[in-house]
N, C-alpha and C positions, 0 to 999 in steps of 0.2 A: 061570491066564493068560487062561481068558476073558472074565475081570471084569474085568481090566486097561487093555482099551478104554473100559471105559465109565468107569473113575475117572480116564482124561486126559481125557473128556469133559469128566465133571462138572467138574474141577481146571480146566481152560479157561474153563468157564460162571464158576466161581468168582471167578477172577480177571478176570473184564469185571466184575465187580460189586463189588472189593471197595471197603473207604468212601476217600473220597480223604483221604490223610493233610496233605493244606494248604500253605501256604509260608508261612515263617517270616523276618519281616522286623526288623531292629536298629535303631531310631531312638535314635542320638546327637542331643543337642542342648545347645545353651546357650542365655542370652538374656541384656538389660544386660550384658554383658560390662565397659562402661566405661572400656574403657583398660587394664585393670588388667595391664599387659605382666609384673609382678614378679609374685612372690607377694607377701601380703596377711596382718596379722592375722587373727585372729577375727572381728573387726568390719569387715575389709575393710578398712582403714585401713594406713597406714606398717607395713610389718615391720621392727621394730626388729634391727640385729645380732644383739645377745644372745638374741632369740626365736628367729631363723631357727637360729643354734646348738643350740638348746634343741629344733628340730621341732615349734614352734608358729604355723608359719607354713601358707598355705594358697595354692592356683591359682596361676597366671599360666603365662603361654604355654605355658613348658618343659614342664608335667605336663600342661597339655593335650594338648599334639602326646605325650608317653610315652602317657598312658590312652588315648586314640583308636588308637594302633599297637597298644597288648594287643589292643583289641576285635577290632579287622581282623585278629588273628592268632588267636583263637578265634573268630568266628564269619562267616559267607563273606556273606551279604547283608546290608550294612551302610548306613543313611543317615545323614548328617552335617547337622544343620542350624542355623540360627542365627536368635533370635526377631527380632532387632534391636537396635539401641543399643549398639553395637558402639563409638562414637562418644564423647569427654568423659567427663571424670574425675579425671585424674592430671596431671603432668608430662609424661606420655608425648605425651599427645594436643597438649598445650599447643607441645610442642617440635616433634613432625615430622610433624602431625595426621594427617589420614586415609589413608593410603598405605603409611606405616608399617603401620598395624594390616589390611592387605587382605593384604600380602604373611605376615604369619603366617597367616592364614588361609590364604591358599593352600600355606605349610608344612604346616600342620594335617590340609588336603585336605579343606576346607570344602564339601559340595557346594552349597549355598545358602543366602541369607541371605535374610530378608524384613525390609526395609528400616524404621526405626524412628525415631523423630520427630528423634533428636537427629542423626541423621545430615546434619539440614538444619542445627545450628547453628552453622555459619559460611558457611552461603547455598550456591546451588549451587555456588557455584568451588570451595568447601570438599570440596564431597562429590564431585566428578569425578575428582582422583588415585584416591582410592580405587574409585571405579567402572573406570577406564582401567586398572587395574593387577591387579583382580580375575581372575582364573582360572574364580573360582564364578558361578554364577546369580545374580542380583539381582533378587528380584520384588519387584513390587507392581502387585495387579491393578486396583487401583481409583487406580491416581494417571494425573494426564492432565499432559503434556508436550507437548501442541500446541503451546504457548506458551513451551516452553525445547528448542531445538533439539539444545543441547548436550549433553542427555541422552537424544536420541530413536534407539530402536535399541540401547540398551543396559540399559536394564532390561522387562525381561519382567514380563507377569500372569504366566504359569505355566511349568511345565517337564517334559520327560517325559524318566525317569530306568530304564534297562535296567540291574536287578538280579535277576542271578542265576537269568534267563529269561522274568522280569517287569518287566512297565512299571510302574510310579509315576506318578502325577501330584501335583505340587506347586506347590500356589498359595501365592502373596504378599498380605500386604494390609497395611497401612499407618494409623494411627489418623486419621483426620479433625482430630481435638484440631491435629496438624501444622501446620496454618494458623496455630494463636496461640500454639502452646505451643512455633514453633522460628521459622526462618527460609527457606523454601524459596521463596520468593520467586514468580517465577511458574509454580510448578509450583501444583496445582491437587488436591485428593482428594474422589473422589464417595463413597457410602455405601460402609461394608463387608464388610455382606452381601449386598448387591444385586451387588457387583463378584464376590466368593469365586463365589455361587453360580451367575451367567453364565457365570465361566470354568470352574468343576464341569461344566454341563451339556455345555455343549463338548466339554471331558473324555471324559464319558462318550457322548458322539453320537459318536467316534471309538472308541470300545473301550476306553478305561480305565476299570479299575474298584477300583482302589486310588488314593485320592485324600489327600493330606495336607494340610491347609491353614497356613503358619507368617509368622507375622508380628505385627504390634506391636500392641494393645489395650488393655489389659488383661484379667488372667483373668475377672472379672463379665462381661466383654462377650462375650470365649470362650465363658464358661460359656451365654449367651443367646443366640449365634452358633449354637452345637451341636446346641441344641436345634429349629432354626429351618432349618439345612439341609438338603441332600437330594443324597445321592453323597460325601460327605465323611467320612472315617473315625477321624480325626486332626489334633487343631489343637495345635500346636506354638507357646505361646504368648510375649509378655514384654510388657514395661511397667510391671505392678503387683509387681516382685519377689517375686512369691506363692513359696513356700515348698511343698511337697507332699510326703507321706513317708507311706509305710506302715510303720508298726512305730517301735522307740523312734526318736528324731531325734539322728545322730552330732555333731551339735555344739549350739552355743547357741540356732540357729535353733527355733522354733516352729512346727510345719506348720501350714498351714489345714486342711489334709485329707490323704485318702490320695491318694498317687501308684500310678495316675493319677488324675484326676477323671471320673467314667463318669457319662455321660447319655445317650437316646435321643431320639432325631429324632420332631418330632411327627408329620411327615407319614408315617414308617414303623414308627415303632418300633423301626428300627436301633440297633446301639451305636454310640458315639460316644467317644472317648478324648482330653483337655483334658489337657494337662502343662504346666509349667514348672519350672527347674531353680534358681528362687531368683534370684542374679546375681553379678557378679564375679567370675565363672570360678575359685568355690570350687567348686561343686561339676561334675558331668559327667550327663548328664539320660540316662536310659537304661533304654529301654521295648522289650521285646522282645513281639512283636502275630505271631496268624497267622489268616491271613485261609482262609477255604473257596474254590473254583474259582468263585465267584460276587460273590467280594472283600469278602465279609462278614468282621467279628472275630468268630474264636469262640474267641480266648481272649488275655492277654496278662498281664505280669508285668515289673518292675522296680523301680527306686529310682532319686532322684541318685546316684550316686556320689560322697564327700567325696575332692576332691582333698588328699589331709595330706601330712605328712611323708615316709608309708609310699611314696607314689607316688612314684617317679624323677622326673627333669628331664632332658628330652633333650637330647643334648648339642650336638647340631651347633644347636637353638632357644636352649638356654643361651648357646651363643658368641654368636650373634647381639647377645642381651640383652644380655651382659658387656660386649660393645666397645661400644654406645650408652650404657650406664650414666655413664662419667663426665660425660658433658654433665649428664644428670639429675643430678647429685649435687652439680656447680657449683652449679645453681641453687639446688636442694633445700636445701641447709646456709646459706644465707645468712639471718643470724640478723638477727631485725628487732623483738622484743620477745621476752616471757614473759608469762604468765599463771597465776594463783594460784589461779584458776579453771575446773572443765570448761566450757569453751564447747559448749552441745548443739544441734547441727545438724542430728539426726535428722531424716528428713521424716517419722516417725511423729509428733515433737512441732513440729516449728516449722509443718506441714502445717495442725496443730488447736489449735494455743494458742499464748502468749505462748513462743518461749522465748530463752535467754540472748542466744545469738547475732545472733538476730533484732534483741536493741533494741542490743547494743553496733552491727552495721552498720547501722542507722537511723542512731543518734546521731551513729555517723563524716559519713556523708552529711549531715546535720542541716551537724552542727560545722562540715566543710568549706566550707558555702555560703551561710555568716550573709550576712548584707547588710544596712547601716545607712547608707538613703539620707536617714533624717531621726535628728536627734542626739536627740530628745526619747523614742526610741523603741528600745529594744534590739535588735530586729532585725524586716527585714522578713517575712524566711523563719523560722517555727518549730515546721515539719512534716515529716516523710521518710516514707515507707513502702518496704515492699521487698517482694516476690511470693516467697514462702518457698522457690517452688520456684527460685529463683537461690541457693540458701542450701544446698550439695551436701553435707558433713561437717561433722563436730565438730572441735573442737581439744582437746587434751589440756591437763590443768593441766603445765605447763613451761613447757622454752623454745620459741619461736615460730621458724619461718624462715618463707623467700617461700614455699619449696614448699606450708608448711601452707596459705598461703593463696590461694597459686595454685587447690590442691583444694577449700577452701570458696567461692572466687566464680571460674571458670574461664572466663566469659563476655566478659569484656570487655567489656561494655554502656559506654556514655557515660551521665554523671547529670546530668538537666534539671530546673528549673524549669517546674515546671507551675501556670497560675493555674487554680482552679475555682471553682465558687461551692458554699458549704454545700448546697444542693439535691443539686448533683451529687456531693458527696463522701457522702450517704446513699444516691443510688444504687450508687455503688461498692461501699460497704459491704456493703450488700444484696445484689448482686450475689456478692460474695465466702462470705457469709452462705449464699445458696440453692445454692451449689457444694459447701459444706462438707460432711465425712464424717469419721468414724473407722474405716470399713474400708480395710484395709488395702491393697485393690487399686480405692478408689474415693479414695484423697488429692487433693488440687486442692491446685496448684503453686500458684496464683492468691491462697491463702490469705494475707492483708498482713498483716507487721511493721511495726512503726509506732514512732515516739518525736514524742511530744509531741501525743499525740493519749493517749485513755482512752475504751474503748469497749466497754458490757457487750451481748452478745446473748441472744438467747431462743432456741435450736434448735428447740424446741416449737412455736413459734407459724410463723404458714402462711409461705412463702417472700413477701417484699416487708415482712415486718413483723416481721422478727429484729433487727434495731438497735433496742435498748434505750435507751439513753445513747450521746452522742457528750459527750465533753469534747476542747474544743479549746487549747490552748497559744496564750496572746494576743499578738500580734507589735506590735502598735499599742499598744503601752504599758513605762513604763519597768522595771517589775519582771516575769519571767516568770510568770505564772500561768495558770489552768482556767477555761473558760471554759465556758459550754453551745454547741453548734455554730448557728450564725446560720444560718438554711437562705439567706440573701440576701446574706449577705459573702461576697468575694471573698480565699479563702487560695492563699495560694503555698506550693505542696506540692512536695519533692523526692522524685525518682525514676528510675528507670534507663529509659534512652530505648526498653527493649522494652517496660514495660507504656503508656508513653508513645505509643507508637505503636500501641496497640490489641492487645500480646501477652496470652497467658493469659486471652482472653476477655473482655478487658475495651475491647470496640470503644468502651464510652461515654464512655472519655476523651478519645481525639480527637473527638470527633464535640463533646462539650462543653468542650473548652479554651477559656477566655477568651485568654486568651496562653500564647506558651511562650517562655520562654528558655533557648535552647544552648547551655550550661555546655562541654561536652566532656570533661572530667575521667573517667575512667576507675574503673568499680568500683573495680575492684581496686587501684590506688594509694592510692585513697580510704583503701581498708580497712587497706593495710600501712601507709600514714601515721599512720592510727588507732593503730594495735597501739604505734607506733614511741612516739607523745605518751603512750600511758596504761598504759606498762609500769610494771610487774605488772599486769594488766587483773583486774580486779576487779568484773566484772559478773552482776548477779543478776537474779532475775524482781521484776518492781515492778507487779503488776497494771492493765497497761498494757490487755487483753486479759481478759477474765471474762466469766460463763455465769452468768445467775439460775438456773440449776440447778447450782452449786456454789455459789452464796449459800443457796439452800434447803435445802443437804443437811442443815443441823444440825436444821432445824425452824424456825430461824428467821421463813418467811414459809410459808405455808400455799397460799394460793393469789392471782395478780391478777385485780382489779375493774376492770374499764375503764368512763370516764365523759366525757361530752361535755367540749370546752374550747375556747371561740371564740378563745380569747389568746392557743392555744400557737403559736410558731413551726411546729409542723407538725401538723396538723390531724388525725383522726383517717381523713378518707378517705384521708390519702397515703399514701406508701411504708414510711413507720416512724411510729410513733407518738411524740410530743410531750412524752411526759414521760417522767422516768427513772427506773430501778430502780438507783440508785444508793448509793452508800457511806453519804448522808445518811439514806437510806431506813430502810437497815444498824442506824444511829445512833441517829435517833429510834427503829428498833421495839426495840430492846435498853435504851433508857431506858422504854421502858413511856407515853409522854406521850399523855394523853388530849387528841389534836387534832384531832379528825373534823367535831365539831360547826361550832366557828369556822372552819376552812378552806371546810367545805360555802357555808358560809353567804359566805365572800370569794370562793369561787376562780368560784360559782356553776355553770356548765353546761362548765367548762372539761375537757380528757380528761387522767384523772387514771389513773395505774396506783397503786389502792391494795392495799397489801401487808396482807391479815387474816390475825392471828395471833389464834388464841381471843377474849379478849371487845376484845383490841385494834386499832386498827388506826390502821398508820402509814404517813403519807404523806411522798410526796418530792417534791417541784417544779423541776426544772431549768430547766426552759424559760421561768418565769415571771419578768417583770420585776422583780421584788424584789430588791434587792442583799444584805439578813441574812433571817437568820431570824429574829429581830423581826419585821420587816415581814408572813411569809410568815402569823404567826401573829397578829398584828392589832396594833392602834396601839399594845398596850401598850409599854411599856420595859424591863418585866420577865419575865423566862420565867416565874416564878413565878406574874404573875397572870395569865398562858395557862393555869397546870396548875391553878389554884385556890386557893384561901386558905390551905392550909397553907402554913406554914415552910418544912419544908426538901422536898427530891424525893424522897426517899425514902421521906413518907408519903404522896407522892401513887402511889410502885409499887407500894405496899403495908404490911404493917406490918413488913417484914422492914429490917434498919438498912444493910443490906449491897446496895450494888448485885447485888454476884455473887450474892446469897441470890435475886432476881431472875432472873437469867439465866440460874441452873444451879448446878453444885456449885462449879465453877468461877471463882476469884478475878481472871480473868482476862479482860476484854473480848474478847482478840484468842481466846484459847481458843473463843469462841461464832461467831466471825464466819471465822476459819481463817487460815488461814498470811500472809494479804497484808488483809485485809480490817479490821482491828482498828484500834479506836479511837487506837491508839497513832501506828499509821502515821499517821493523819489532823490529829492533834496535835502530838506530838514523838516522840522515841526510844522512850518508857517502855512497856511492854509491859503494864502494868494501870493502869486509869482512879483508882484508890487511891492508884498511883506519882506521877501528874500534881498529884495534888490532896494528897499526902500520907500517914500511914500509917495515918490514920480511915479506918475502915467503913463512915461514912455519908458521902455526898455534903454532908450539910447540914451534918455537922460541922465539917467543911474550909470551907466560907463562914461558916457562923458563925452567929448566930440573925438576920440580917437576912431580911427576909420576900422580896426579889430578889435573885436571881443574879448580875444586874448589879450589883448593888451590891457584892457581893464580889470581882467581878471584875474593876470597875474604873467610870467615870463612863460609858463607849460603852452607847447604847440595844440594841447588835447584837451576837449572839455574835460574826459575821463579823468586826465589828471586833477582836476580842481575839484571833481567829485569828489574823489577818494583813490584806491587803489584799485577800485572793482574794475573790470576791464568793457563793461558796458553800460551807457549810461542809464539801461534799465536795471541795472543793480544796484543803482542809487534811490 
């Protein structure tokens, strides 16, 4: 017993020292949400009957508010938060917009949301039911409301949150992008980080020391946000529907990385943890973090969570759904075409390339707004473009209703007549050009679909000098055809009156409109009108949209030469360069025609991109006043006596009798040049230059022993003529 004092001694000393075991905090989170009040295919799209029977369906409200109750009943310190873009998508949004989707949230027990661009796209009136009806926080630390009263006092930069004996601090922040890429009218957004990390400090000059920062960005920006703060521990992000998973990925998605994304703070070296939960409220974000008595992480773990089948639907969120549903399904079933084709709306593809859907709502806009104020002329309008990022899903090969199309164009924009001049349409271009990306959380909305335009870029080459070729559709004249782009004519371009007014970054349209005229017509009718005239739709990619680096992939061209050219339409100091790497380019280097010398010697000091392929080299001229290619290759009449005294072409490629022996193993032109790019498109149907000219091997066969081309082909000094009337032979 007499050691017994001294070992509650020591047991006392013990217990002042032992290590602090931490607090353990649950960050729930979503972001893009979109509307998606149902559950969702796979692809986030319509959930068919038959699917939802089958439990191949996924998210929507009901399994949000179940998943979110399990957590709160396993674990006691729980945050709830929301990246933003809660806002468009579906029918849902279309029918009872923003107010609707605040009060699940407040079912849910949302504790905040950081407010996210699409929130602004039906202007502030849009976004105040759902602010005035909100329960939750609403941040955003960097937007300024001086100038719109009716939001002042209801959204907050930050917020302080008492869980479970500890404060939280939770900031907002909002992407800048907001300005062009919605509508907020005059509400106003300063930098992102400059806003986060003033209201961090703050923060932390009061005693917080657990800080979360959540709101709209994207993940890249996150990710250089993280690395840049100081006091922040936690960025809860959305925008770029980044994808993040540790371990295999429960459904079709593809991660970028592991969840979560870990970087440290350069000013400390702290950790820092970057999540997003994908979007459309498939999945449920969920990161369990514990922080030391000094609000450090020293350690954390989680996944999305796949909202599936497996997950309940809560009942009393279900009723809700069930009794609004039938409005939505009025509308939704109203059948308005079919399509025999997938229309792909993806923004991984319409974002960075041509794709279907793109030039079918071009062409509708086109079609709807011909104009023929002189009879000698087809039409005055024969341009459209559209900013990809108006272009929200796909359509399925079937039948078509409003609702499909409601979710592919959900904006209601008005479509105008815009005049510009060719100068300024290469600005644009350009502009669109230096935006471009194929990361996934770096897409630019801004990225234009287009009909009746043909436009190749160079990604390679420095920003201001990525437009290749512009071929332009001729309005001032009786038959439609391609034209090279006039940098001093003035085209009437249709377009929807947000990039008209300087959306998506593109302030240089207003600033340079010659004229505009206010059509009013309504996307969206446009497009269901469309659907209605060209059922079954049957619309393909027509390489409207091409990359000189998927002309080179074959081998085709090696590398470009650039060379002075006083003549071109656009000079080599300006913003694109003058001549093009076009289809003709294509043409000539696959016939092998030795034209360097005579061009050198016509075209003289002019800026020429010459395509060298080993000892050949073939050039294209778009920009240059020549109307055949006769002309471009000198006064002769004959192609023949451009390539030399022999007979036929085929000894001038070589001694092989076979074109294809020329170009590969390959019997087939379009085989060398790829899926759109082939002599055949440029011709007729026929899919080998053999088919065109017959079932001889040699080109010379097929004309015949006559020493010119033209002579077999007809009395015309110019190939162009035998094309057609285009004035290039890449317009064929």
């Amino acid at each position: 017993m007499k050691y017994l004092g001294v070992w509650v001694v020591l047991l006392m000393q013990g217990l002042c020292v032992l290590p602090v075991v931490g607090y353990d905090l649950l960050i729930l989170h979503t972001n893009d949400f979109h509307d998606r009040v149902e559950e969702t295919n796979k692809y986030s799209g319509y959930c068919r009957p038959q699917d939802a029977t089958a439990g191949k369906c996924f998210g929507g409200v009901s399994r949000i508010k179940s998943k979110v109750d399990e957590q709160r009943r396993k674990y006691e310190n729980i945050l709830l938060l929301d990246g933003g873009d809660q806002f468009q998508g579906t029918l849902w949004f279309y029918e009872f917009g923003g107010e609707l989707l605040s009060h699940f949230m407040n079912l849910i027990g949302y504790d905040a949301i950081g407010l996210g661009n699409h929130e602004f796209d039906n202007g502030v009136e849009g976004l105040v039911p759902f602010v005035d009806n909100a329960t939750f926080r609403i941040l955003s630390s960097n937007i300024d409301l001086s100038n719109t009263p009716v939001l002042q006092g209801k959204i907050q930069r930050s917020a302080k949150f008492d869980i479970g004996g500890e404060t939280i601090g939770v900031i907002g922040y909002t992407t800048t992008d907001t300005t062009y890429i919605s509508n907020p009218g005059s509400v106003k957004f300063t930098d992102e980080l400059t806003a986060v990390q003033a209201e961090a400090d703050k923060l932390m000059a009061d005693g917080v020391n657990k800080i979360i920062a959540v709101g709209h960005q994207g993940f890249g920006r996150d990710r250089d946000m993280a690395s840049n703060l100081r006091g922040v521990d936690v960025i809860v992000g959305g925008h770029s529907n980044t994808f993040l998973y540790t371990g295999d990925a429960p459904s079709n998605e593809d991660p970028l990385g592991d969840y979560p994304f870990v970087t440290q703070t350069s000013a400390t070296g702290e950790t820092v943890l970057v999540v997003q939960d994908y979007a459309f409220g498939k999945y449920l974000g969920s990161l369990h973090v514990t922080f030391d008595n000094d609000g450090k992480v020293t350690s954390y773990h989680g996944n999305p969570i796949l909202l599936d089948a497996s997950v309940p639907k809560d009942n009393e969120t279900e009723t809700i759904v069930q009794s609004l549903l039938p409005q939505i399904l009025a509308m939704q079933s109203e059948p308005i075409g079919s399509s025999h084709v997938f229309l792909e709306g993806d923004a991984k593809v319409c974002r960075t390339r041509e794709c279907n859907m793109g030039n079918f709502i071009c062409d509708g806009m086109l079609k709807q707004n011909l104009r023929h104020s002189d009879a000698r002329y087809w039409s005055d309008v024969s341009i459209a473009v559209m900013n990809s990022g108006g272009i929200r899903t796909s359509i399925d090969k079937g039948p078509i209703t409003v609702g499909d199309a409601i979710k592919v164009q959900p904006f209601r924009n008005t479509v105008d007549i815009v005049e510009l001049r060719g100068e300024s349409v290469l600005k644009i271009l350009e502009h669109a050009a230096s935006l471009w990306s194929e990361e996934s959380d770096r897409l630019f909305g801004g990225f234009l679909q287009v009909s009746g335009m043909r436009i190749v870029y160079d990604m390679s080459q420095a920003t201001g000098s990525r437009v290749i070729d512009v071929q332009m559709m001729c309005s001032k004249c009786s038959i439609p055809h391609f034209e090279p782009l006039n940098v001093t004519e003035i085209y009437q371009i249709v377009m929807n009156n947000y990039i008209a007014n300087g959306g998506d970054t593109y302030t240089m349209i207003p600033t340079h409109t010659v004229r505009r005229h206010t059509i009013g017509n309504v996307d969206l009718d446009i497009f269901t009108e469309h659907i209605r005239q060209n059922s079954p739709v049957i619309q393909g990619l027509e390489g409207r949209i091409r990359f000189v680096q998927d002309l080179m992939a074959d081998g085709l061209t090696s590398k470009l030469v650039k060379q002075e050219c006083p003549k071109c339409a656009v000079k080599s100091t300006d913003s694109a360069p003058g001549v093009a790497v076009s289809s003709t380019l294509v043409v000539l280097g696959l016939l092998g025609l030795a034209l360097w010398a005579p061009l050198v010697g016509f075209f003289g000091s002019r800026v020429l991109y010459v395509s060298v392929d080993n000892s050949q080299r073939h050039v294209s001229d778009q920009y240059g006043s020549s109307n055949s290619l006769s002309d471009q290759c000198g006064s002769s009449n004959s192609l023949s006596d451009q390539c030399g005294s022999s007979n036929s072409l085929s000894d001038q490629c070589g001694s092989s009798n076979s074109l294809s022996d020329r170009c590969g193993s390959s019997n087939s032109l379009s085989d060398r040049c790829g899926s759109s790019n082939s002599l055949s498109d440029q011709c007729g149907s026929s899919n080998s230059l053999s088919d065109r000219c017959g079932s001889s091997n040699s080109l010379s066969d097929r004309c015949g022993s006559s020493n010119s081309l033209s002579d077999r082909c007809g009395s015309s000094n110019s190939l162009s003529d035998r094309c057609g009337s285009s004035n290039s032979l890449s317009d064929r």
